[in-house]
N, C-alpha and C positions, 0 to 999 in steps of 0.2 A: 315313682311308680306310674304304669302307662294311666291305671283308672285314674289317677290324680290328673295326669297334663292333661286326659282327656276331659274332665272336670271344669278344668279351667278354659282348654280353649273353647267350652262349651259353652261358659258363660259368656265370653269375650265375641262369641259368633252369635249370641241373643242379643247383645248390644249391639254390635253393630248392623243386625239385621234391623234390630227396634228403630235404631236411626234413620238408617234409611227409609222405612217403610211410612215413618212418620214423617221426611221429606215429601212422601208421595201422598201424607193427607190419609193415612190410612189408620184407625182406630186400634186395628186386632191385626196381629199377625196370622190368623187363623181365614183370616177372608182371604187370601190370596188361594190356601189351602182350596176353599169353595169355590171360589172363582176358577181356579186352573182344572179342578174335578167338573163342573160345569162344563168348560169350555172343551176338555178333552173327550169328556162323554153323552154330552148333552141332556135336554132336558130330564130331569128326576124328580124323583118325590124327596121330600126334604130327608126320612130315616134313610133313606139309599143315599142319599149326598154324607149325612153322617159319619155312615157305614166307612164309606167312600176314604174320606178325610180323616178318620179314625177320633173323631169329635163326640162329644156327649151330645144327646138332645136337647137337653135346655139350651146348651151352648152355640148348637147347631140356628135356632130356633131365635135365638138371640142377635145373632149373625147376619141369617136373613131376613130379618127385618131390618138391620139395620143400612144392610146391602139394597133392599129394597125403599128403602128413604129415599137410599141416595141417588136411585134410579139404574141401577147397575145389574140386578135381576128383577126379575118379575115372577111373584107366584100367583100361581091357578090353579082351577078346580080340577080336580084330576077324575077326565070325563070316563073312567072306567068305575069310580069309587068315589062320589062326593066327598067323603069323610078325609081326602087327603088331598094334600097339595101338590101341584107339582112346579119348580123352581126350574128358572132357564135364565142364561146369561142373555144380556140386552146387549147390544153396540155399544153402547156407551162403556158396559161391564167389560168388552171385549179390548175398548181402549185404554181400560184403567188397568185390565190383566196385564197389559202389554208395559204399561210404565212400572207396572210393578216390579214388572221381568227384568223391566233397566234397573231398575234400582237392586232388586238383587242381584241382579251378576256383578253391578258394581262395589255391592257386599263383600261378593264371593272373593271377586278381584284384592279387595282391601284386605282379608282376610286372610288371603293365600298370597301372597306378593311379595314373601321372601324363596316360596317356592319354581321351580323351571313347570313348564308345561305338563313332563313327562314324569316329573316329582306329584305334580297337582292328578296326576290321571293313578298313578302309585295310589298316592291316600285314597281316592274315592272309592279302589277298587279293594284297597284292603279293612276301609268302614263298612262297605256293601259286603263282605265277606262277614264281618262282625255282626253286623246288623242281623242276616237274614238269618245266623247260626243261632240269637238269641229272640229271632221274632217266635212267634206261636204259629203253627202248623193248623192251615184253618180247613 
């Protein structure tokens, strides 16, 4: 049944994504998520990065702090509203986005690799059809 293969190479695409990303020294799979919503949109308040990422708040909140340890964003007072923060990718965040981006595609690559090009451009276009038919209408 397609839900079943799809089940499985579901799992099989968290592993090896887990792997890699753990090559790259990376905690959460979920940071890259921030990191890439960051860098494409820049500075936000942490509930908009959330938002963004499709992330819970604790989760979010958990994230960047930890992202902020490691000196990869930086948050501040967000000078419209004390009460919030706002989160922005640093250089160093923008160098770690970028290895990240290696190491996934070479996920992808490992992933897809019994597939031709135009086989690999097929699937994406007929998941993105599944995807958005079953996402919620915001």
């Amino acid at each position: 049944m397609p839900s079943w293969l799809i089940n499985q190479l579901s799992l099989h695409a968290h592993r090896v994504v887990a792997e890699r990303l753990r090559g790259a020294h990376v905690a959460h799979r979920y940071h890259y998520s921030l990191l890439a919503a960051l860098a494409e949109s820049g500075p936000t308040s942490q509930a908009d990065l959330g938002r963004r990422s499709g992330l819970d708040r604790s989760d979010v909140t958990a994230a960047v702090n930890d992202l902020a340890q490691q000196g990869v964003v930086e948050r501040t007072a967000d000078p419209a509203d004390r009460r919030r923060n706002v989160v922005s990718i640093t250089r160093v965040g923008l160098e770690h986005l970028d290895a990240m981006e290696t190491m996934l595609r070479a996920a992808q690559d490992e992933l897809l690799a019994p597939l031709s090009e135009a086989e690999r451009a097929e699937l994406t276009r007929m998941l993105t059809v599944l995807v958005e038919h079953h996402s919620p209408v915001e």
